[in-house]
C-alpha positions in Angstrom: 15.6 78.0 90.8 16.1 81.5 92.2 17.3 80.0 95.4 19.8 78.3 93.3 20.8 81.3 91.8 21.0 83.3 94.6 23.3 80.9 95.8 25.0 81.1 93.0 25.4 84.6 93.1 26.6 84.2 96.7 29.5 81.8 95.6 30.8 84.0 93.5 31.4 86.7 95.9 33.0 84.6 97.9 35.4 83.6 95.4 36.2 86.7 94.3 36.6 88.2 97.7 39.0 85.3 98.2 40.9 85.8 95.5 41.1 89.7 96.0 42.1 88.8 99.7 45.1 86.3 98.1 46.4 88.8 95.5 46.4 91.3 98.3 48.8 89.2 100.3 50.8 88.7 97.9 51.1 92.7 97.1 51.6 92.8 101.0 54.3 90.3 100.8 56.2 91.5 97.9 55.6 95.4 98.6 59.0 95.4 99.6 61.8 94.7 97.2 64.8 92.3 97.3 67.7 93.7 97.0 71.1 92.3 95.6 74.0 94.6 95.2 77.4 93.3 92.8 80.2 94.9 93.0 83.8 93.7 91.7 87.2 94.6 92.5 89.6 96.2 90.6 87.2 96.2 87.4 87.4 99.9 85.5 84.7 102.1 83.8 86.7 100.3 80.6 86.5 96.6 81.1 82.8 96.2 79.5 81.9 95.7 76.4 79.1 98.4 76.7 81.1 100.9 77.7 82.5 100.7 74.1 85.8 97.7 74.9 85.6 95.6 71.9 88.0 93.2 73.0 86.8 91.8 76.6 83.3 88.9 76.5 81.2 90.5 79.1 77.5 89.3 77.5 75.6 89.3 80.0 76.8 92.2 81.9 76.0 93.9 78.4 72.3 92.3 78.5 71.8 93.9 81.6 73.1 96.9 80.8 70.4 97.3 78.3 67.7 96.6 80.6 69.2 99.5 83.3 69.3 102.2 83.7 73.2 104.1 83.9 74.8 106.3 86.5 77.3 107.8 83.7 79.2 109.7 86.1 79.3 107.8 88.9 82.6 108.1 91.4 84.2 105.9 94.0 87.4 106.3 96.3 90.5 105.0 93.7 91.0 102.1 96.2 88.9 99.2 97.8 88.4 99.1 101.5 87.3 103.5 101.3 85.0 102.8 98.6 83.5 99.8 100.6 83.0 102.0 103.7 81.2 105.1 101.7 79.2 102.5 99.9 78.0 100.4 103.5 77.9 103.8 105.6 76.8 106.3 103.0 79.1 108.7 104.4 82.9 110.1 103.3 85.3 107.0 103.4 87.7 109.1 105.4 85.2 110.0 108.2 84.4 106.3 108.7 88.0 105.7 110.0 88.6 103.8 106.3 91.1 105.8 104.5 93.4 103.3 103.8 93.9 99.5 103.0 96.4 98.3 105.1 97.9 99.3 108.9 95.0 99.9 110.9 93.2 102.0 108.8 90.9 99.5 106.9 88.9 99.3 110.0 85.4 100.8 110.4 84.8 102.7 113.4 82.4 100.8 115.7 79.8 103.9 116.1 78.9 103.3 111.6 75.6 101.9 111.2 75.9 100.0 107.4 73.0 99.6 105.1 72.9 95.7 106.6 71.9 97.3 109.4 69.6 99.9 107.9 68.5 95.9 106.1 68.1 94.0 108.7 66.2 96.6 111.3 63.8 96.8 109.0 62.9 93.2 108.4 65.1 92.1 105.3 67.0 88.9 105.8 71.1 89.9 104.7 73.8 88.0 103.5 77.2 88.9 102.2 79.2 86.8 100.3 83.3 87.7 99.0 85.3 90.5 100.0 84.8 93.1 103.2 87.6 94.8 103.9 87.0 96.8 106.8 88.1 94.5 109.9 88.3 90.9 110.1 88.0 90.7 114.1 85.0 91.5 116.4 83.5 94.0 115.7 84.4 95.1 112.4 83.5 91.8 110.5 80.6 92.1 108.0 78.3 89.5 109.6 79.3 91.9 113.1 77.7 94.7 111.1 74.3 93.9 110.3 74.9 90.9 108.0 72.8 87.7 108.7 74.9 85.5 106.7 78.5 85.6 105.2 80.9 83.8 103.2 83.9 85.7 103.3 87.5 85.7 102.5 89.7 88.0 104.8 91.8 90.8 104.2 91.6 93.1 101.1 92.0 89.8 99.1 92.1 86.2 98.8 95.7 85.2 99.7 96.1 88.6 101.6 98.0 87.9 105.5 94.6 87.8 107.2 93.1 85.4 104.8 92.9 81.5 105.5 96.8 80.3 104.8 97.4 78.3 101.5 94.3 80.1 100.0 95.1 80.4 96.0 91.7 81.1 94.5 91.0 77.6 93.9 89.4 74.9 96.4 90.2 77.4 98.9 89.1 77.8 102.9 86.9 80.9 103.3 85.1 82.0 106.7 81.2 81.4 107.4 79.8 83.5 110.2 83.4 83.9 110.9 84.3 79.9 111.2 86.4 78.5 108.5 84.8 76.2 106.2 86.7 74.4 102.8 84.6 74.9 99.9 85.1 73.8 96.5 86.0 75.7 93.4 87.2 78.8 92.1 86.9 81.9 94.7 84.7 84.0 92.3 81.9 81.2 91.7 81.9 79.9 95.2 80.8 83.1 96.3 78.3 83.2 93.7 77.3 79.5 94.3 76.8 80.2 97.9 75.1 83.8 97.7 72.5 82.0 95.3 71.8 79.6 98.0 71.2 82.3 100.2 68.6 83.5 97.8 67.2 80.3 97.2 66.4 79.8 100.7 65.0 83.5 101.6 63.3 84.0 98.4 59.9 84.4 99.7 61.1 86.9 102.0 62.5 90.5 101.6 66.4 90.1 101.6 69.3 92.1 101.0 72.3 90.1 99.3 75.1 91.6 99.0 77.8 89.9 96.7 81.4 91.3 96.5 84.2 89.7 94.6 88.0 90.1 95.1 88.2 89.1 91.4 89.5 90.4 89.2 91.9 91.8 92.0 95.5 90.6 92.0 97.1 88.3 91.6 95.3 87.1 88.4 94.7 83.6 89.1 91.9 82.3 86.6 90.6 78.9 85.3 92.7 78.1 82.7 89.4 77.8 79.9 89.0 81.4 81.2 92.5 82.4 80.5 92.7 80.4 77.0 89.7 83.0 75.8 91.9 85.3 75.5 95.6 83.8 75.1 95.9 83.7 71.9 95.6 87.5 71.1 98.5 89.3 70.3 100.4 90.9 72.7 100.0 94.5 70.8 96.5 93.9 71.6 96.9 92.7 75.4 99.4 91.7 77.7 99.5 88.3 79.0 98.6 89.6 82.5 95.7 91.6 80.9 94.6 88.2 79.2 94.3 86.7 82.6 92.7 90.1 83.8 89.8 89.9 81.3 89.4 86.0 81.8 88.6 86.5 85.7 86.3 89.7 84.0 84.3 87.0 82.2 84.2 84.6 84.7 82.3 87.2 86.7 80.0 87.6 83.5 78.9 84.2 83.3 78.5 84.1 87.3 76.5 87.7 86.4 74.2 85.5 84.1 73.7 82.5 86.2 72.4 85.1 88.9 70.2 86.7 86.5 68.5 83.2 85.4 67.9 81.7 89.1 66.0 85.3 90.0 63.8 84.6 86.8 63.8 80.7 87.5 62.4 81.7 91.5 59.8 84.4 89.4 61.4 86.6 91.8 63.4 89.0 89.4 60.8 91.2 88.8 60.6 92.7 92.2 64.3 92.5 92.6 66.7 95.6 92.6 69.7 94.3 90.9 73.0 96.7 90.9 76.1 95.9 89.1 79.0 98.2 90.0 82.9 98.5 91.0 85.0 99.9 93.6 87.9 101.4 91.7 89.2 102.3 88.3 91.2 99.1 86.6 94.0 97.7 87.8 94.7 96.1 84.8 92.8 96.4 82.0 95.0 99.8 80.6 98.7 100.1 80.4 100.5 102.6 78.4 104.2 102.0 78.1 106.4 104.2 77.0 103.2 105.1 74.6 102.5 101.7 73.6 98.8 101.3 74.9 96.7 97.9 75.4 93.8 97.4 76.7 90.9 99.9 77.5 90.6 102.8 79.8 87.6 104.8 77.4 89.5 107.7 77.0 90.3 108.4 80.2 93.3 109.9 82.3 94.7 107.1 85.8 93.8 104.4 87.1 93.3 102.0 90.2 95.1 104.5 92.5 94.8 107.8 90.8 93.5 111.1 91.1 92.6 111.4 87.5 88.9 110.3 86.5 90.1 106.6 85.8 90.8 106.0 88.9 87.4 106.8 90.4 84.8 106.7 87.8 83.3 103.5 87.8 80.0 101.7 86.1 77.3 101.2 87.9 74.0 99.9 86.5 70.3 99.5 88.2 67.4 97.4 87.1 64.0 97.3 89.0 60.9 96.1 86.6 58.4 96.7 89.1 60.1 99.8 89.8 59.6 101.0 86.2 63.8 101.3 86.3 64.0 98.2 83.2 64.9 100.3 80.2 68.2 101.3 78.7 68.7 105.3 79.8 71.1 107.3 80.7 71.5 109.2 84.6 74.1 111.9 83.6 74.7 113.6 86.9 77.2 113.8 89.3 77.0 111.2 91.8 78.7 108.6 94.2 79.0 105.5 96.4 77.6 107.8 99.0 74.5 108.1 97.5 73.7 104.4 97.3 72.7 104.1 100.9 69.5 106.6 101.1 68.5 105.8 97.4 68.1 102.3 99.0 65.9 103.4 101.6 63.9 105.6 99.6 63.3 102.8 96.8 62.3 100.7 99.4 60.9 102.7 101.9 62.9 102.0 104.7 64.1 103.8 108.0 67.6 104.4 108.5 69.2 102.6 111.1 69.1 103.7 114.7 72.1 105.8 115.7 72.8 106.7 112.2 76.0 109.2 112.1 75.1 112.3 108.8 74.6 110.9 105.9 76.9 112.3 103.3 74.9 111.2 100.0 71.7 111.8 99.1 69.2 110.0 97.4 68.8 109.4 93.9 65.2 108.3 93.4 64.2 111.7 92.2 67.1 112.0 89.8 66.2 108.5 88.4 62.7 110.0 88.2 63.6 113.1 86.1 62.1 114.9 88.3 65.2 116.8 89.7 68.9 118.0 88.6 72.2 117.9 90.4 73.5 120.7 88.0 76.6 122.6 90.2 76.7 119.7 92.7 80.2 119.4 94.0 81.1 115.7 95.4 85.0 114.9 96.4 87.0 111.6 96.5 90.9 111.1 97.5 93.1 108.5 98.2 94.8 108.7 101.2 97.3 105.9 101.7 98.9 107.5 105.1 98.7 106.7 108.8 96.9 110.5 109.2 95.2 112.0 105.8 96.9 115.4 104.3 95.1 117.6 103.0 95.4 117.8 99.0 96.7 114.5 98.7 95.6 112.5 95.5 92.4 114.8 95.6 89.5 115.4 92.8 86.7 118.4 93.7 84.1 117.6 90.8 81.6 119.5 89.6 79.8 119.2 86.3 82.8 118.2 84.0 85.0 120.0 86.0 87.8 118.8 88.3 90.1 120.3 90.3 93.0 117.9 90.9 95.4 118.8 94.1 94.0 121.8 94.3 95.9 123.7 91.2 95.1 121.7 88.4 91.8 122.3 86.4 89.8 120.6 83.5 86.9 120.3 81.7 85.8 116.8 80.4 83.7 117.9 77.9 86.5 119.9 75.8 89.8 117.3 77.3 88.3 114.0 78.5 92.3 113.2 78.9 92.7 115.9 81.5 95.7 116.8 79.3 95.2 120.6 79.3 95.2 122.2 82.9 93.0 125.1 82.5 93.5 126.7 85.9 94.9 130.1 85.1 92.4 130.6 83.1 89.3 130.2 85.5 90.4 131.7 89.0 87.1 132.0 90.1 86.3 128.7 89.7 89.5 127.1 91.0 88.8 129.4 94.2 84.8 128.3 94.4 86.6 124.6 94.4 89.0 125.2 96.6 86.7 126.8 99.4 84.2 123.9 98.9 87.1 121.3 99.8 88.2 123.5 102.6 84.8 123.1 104.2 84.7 119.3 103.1 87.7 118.7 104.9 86.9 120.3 107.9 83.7 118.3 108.1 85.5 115.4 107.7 88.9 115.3 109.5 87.5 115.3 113.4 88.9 111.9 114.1 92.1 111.9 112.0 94.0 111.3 114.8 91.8 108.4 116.9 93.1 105.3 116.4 91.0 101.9 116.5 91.3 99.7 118.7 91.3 95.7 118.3 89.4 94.3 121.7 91.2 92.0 124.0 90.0 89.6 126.3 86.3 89.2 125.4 84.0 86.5 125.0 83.0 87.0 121.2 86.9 86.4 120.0 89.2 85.0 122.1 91.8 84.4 121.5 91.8 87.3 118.7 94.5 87.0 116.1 96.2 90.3 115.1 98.2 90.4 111.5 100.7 92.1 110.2 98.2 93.3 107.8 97.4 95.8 110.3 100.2 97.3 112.2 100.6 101.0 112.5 104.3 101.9 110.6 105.6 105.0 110.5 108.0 103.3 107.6 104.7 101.7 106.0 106.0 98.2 106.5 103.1 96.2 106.0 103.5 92.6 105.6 100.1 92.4 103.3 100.3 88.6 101.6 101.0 85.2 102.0 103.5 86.0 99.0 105.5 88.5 101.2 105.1 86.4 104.5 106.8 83.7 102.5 109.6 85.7 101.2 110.4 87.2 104.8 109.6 91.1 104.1 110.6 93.1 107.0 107.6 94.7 108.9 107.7 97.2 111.5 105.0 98.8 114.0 102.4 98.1 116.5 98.6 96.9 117.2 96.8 99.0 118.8 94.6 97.0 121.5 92.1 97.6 124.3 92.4 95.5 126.9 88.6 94.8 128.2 88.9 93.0 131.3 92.6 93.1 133.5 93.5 89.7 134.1 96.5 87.1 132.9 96.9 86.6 129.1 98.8 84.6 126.5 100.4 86.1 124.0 101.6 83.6 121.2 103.7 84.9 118.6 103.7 83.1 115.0 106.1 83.4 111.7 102.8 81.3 110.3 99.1 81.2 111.0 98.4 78.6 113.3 96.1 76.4 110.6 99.7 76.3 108.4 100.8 73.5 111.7 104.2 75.2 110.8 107.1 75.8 113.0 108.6 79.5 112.8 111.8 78.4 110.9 110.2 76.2 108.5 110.1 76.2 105.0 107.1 75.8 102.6 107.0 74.0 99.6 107.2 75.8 96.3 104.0 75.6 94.1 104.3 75.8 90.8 101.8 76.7 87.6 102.6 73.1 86.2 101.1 71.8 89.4 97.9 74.3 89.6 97.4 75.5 86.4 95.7 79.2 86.8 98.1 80.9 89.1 100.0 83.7 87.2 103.3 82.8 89.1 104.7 80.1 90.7 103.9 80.3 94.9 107.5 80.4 96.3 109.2 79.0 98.8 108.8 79.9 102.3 112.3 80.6 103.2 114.0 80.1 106.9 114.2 83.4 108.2 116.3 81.8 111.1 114.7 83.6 114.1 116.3 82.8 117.4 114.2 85.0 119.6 110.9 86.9 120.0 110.0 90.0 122.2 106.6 91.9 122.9 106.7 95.7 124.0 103.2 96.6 125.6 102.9 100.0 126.8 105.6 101.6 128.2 105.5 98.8 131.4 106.1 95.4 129.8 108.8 94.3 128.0 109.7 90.6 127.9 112.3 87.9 125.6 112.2 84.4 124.6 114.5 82.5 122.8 113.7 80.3 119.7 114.3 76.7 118.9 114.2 75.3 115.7 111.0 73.1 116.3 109.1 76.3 117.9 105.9 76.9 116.8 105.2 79.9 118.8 106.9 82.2 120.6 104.5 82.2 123.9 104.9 85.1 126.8 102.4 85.3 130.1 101.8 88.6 131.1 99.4 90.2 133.4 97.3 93.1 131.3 95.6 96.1 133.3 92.6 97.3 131.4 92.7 99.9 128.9 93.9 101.0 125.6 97.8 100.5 124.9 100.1 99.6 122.2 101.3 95.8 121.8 104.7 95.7 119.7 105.9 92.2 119.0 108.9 90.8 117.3 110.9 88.7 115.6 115.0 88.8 115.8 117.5 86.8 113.5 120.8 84.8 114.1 122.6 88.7 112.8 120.4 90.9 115.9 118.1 92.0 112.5 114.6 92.6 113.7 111.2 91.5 111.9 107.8 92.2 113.2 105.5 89.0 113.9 103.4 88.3 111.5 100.9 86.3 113.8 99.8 87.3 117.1 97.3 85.6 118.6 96.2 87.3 122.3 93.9 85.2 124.6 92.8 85.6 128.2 93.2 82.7 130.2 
């Protein structure tokens, strides 16, 4: 009997030594959070029904938002692809080469590490899935920048120049890894379809998902069940393109929820740091006409673009159970996109990546703590749509509720949310204490203003590399952005600038179309109208016959060559012999009347 029992006794140490042994692994496996980061485009601090809009259907954003906890004052750059490179970098957008969204200054310089990298050196799986904006050849591309896995579009949007031709939001052809694949279905849940996969499949590892839309960017092409939501409101209330606006808002909201159920359907949710956020104020969602307002801005002065605090204050929500961050609370103090990177590796107790450049931000895991105050930090944000930044332009200094706009303009937010009443005369001190602060910011940040980026020619990981229109250096700021505009025939002017990697003999084939359109330079497209895809906002036009009858590439100062077009041309081809080095490659297009255009397509290879 006392054998028995002792054996017993025995047993049961065993087991619970086993068990203690499992439920440590377990702790040891899921001591690291996942991470997934949302962020939409064009979305304002205004278009969510928490943040007081009564009109727009944004449930489960809402939900969330009562299980997170707030950055209330939270501030971006006023347009995408500088918000996006602060965010991945945490450092000043215009540091990171990223200043701009078009003509060669989207692209993030090769020596920023992004928090995929920080991600993936530490052992996280990565994945990004919509919108990158910030280079769509090697090696700017996201999955060239730390990211496992991607599903992206190209450009700053979907029907953008670089992007996949004929893409229209719906059934569209988006780029895995970099290789074009067709999916099916409308852009915004594809990318949430396909980022949930990822999750799916890496959910017993620590992984970093990272899920970007280009909705509700323009142009506002939405299921039509999306649209009808809204449709019937009166046009005192919203616009009809502010209707479609908020449709492709709830779209994301439903997408928002189907997320939220397939973390808690993998019991995964718990240990999952889930951040919902934007990258500008609304592009959309607030109009004031000749002071006839619709829509929502929640009291606040700009928009997508501006200055003012609507262009540049954003939402941006965090939920961590196991992190204690579940509850509905308020985070009142000044912060940034910048910040995002080292809270990240602080929650999660990471190393930042090798190589790392300074990190502008600073963490936030203290201030979500309420431990510590950012009272009298001073943070900056600008838009600077320019081939080189000026100084002052479309600039904020904030402080508390203060701002200094341009550099002249003052006001406080708690006495004139509006920033109707410049108060500048009447606090000299400050304005000067604001003004000194930006004069050290700038000088920490404008070192490389005037280093181009080069696009690599003649290596093995793209080649041949296609260059767009998208991003040609103009001095006129002709940019050929969209399919729309490619269509149409806007005139574009300027130059890639290239670095040749190995001298040798090359091909350079210039195009009026992408080579995946099979069209010939003088062709026209069909016209698409909404009757036949209901969803678009306007009819796809015609591609007109721009009637080019030749084609000439500049490169350098050494080689200049011409070629005459026929009719049933496809290209525009020239063989030249390249010497290594960084140059300028100019290539164009001239009609039947000597009126010059550049090429929209140019695709270099090394033979």
């Amino acid at each position: 009997m006392k054998k028995s029992i002792k054996i017993a006794a025995i047993l049961i140490v065993l087991v619970f030594m086993s068990c203690k042994t499992k439920n440590e692994d377990i702790t040891k496996k899921t001591e690291k959070p996942n991470v997934i980061l949302v962020i939409t485009d064009d979305q304002g601090y205004g278009d969510i029904g928490a943040h007081g809009n009564k009109i727009i259907k944004t449930p489960n954003i809402d939900d969330f938002y009562n299980e997170s906890y707030h950055l209330t004052d939270f501030h971006v750059n006023p347009t995408c692809a500088p918000t996006r490179s602060g965010l991945m970098t945490g450092r000043f957008a215009n540091s990171t080469g990223v200043w701009h969204t078009v003509g060669g200054r989207s692209l993030l310089r090769e020596d920023e590490k992004t928090v995929a990298d920080m991600f993936t050196e530490n052992g996280y799986i990565t994945g990004a899935f919509g919108k990158w904006h910030m280079g769509d050849n090697y090696p700017f591309r996201a999955h060239d920048r730390g990211f496992q896995e991607t599903v992206m579009h190209y450009g700053g949007g979907v029907q953008q120049t670089p992007d996949y031709w004929g893409n229209d939001y719906f059934d569209d052809t988006y780029f895995k890894n970099g290789k074009p694949v067709k999916y099916k279905g409308y852009c915004t849940d594809v990318f949430f379809e396909e980022a949930i996969k990822f999750i799916q499949t890496n959910k017993e590892a620590p992984f970093f998902c990272y899920i970007s839309t280009n909705a509700p960017h323009g142009p506002y092409n939405v299921p039509v069940n999306y649209y009808n939501m809204y449709k019937d409101l009166s046009d005192d209330l919203l616009a009809d393109t502010q209707k479609r606006f908020y449709g492709m808002i709830t779209n994301v909201d439903d997408n928002f929820g189907k997320l939220r159920r397939t973390l808690n359907e993998l019991n995964i949710a718990d240990n999952t740091i889930l951040i919902f956020m934007t990258d500008n104020g609304t592009s959309s969602g607030y109009y004031n006409k000749k002071g006839k307002i619709t829509g929502y801005n929640a009291g606040m002065r700009g928009v997508k673009g501006s200055e003012y605090e609507g262009g540049h204050r954003v939402p941006f929500f965090i939920h961590w159970k196991n992190g204690n961050i579940n509850a509905s609370k308020d985070i009142n103090e000044l912060t940034a996109q910048i910040d995002i990177l080292p809270t990240l590796a602080e929650l999660c107790n990471l190393k930042l990546p090798k190589g790392h450049l300074e990190i502008h931000g600073q963490s936030l895991v203290s201030v979500l703590k309420g431990v510590e105050s950012l009272n009298d930090r001073m943070l900056i944000t600008d838009s600077q749509r320019l081939e080189v930044p000026k100084k002052w332009k479309n600039a904020s200094v904030m402080q508390n509720k203060w701002r200094l706009i341009n550099g002249t303009e003052l006001y406080n937010l708690e006495q004139d949310k509006g920033q109707v009443n410049d108060v500048a005369s009447q606090y000299p001190e400050r304005v000067k204490a604001m003004r000194h602060f930006y004069e050290e910011w700038w000088a920490r940040i404008s070192g490389k203003f005037d280093e181009q980026i080069f696009f690599k020619i003649g290596i093995e990981e793209e080649n041949p590399i296609t260059l767009t229109a998208h991003d040609v250096h103009s001095a006129k700021e002709d940019y050929p952005w969209n399919q729309i505009q490619i269509r149409k025939g806007k005139v574009g002017s300027g130059y890639w600038s290239i670095d040749v990697k190995q001298e040798g003999d090359y091909e350079i084939s210039l195009r009026r179309y992408p080579v995946e359109s099979g069209l010939s330079i003088n062709a026209t497209t069909p016209k698409v109208t909404t009757e036949q895809l209901p969803g678009l906002q306007f009819d796809i036009p015609e591609g007109a016959n721009l009637n080019f009858t030749n084609a000439s590439i500049k490169i350098g100062d050494h080689i200049s060559e011409h070629v005459k077009i026929s009719d049933t041309d496809k290209s525009a081809d020239f063989k030249v012999h390249l010497k290594s080095g960084k140059t300028k490659l100019i290539a164009s297009f001239t009609n039947s009347e000597g009126e010059e255009n550049v090429a929209y397509y140019a695709y270099v290879k090394k033979l």
